[in-house]
N, C-alpha and C positions, 0 to 999 in steps of 0.2 A: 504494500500500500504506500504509493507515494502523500505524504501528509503534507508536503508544501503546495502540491497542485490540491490537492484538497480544499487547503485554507483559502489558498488565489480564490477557488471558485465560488465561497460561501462569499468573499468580498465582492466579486462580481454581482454573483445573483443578488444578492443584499443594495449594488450602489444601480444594477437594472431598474429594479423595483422603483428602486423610488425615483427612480428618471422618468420611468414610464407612468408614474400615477402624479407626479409634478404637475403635469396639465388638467389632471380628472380631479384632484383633491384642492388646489390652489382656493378657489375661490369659495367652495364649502368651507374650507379653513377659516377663512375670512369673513363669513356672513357666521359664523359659529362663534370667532375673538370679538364682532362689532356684538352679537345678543351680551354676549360674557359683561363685555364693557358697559351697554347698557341695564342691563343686572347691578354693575357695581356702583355704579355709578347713581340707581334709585335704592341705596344700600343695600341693597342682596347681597347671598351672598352663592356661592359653588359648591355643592356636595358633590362627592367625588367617590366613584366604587369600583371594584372589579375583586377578580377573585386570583389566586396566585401572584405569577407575575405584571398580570393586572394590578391588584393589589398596591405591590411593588410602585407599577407606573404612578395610579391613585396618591399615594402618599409623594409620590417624584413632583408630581404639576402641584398640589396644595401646598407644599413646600415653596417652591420656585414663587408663587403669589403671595404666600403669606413672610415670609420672607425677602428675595427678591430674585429677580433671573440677571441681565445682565447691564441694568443700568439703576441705580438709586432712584427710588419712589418709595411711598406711603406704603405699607402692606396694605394686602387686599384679600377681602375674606374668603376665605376656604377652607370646608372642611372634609379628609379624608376621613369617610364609615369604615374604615377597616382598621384604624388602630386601636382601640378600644377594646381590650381581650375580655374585660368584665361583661362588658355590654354585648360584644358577641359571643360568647360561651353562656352567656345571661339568659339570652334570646333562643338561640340555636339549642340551650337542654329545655328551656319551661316551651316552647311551642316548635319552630323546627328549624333548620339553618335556610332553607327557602327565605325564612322571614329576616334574616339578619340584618338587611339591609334598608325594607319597609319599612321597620318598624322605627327606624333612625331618620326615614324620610318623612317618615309620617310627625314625629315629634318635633324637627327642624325646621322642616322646609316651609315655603311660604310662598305666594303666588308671583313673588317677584323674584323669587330664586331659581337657578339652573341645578338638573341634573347631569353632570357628566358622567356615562356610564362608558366603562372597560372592558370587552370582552371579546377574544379573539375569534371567537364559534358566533356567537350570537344567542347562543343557547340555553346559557347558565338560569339555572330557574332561578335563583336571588337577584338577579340583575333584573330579568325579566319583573318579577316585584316590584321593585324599586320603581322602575319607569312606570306601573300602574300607579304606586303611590304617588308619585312626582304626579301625575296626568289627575289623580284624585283633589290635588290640592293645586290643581291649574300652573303648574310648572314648566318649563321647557326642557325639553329633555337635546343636551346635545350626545350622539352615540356613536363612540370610535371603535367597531368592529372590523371583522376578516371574513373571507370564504361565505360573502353574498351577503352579511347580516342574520342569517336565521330565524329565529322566531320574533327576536330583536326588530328587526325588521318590519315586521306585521306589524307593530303595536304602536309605530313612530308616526305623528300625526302631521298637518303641514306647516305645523308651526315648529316640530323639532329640526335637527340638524344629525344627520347621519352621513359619518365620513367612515368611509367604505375602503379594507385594505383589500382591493381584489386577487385574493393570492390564496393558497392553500397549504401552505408551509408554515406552522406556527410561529417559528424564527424568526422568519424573514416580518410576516403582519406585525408580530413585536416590537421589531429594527423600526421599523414603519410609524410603529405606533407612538414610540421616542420620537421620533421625528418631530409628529405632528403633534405631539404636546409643547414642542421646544418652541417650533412652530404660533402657536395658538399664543406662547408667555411672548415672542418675541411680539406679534400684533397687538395683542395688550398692551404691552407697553409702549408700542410704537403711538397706538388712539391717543392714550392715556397722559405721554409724556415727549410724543414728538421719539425721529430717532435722525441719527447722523446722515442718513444713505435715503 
């Protein structure tokens, strides 16, 4: 097994990907950072979910906002549902881990708040939750999926925002999906604070 042409090629397919979705995601990117910004802007704020390295990502963007990404500003409100081990083990033994994230949507959220939801299938039933709750309390749901959207998909009405990693390789949607959260902090704060470029 050659492992340096290995690597070459996961760099490849990896810098493809997102060449080729550059033009299909650009501007949902952009109608997705301008809701964000008018969310924050009538004090909303961003709940943020997914599950594993979703998860992961969820806590990467609410971080980057509530502290800062690449230029000094005001923090801006975000909060990732998934750190909270009380609240999720809370939830997940008294009724069922489907609920973990509802139930955190349902007590936060507010109709001038966003959902951004993480999920590389589209399929995770807690996420799926979450975007009913969100839609229960007249929210917007923005959804950064892979491999079509899923059932995720179904449920997105036309006022949400679904940025779509057309791909089937969980790695590669992933790579992608950093992307477009780096993405979304740098438009932010381009509305928000003006940027050099």
């Amino acid at each position: 097994m050659d492992l340096i042409a290995r690597m070459t090629r996961h760099f490849q397919e990896s810098a493809q990907l997102k060449m080729t979705l550059a033009q299909v995601l650009s501007a949902p990117i952009a109608m997705a950072a301008e809701r964000m910004v008018q969310c924050l802007l009538a004090e909303g704020k961003i709940l943020v979910c997914g599950n594993g390295g979703s998860a992961a990502d969820a806590q990467h963007f609410s971080a980057e906002l509530l502290n800062r990404f690449e230029v000094e500003r005001p923090p801006l409100a975000a909060i990732a549902l998934t750190t909270d081990a009380s609240t999720l083990t809370s939830i997940a033994n008294d009724y069922q881990f489907d609920k973990v994230f509802s139930k955190q949507v349902q007590a936060l959220g507010q109709a001038r708040d966003i959902l951004l939801v993480i999920s590389t299938s589209g399929q995770s039933p807690n996420v799926l939750e979450a975007v009913r709750a969100a839609h229960d309390r007249d929210m917007v749901v923005v959804a950064l999926t892979g491999k079509g959207g899923g059932k995720l998909a179904e449920l997105l009405t036309g006022n949400d925002v679904h940025l779509s990693v057309e791909a089937q390789n969980t790695a590669r949607i992933q790579e992608v999906h950093i992307l477009v959260l780096h993405c979304l902090c740098d438009a932010i704060d381009c509305i928000l604070v003006g940027a050099d470029e």
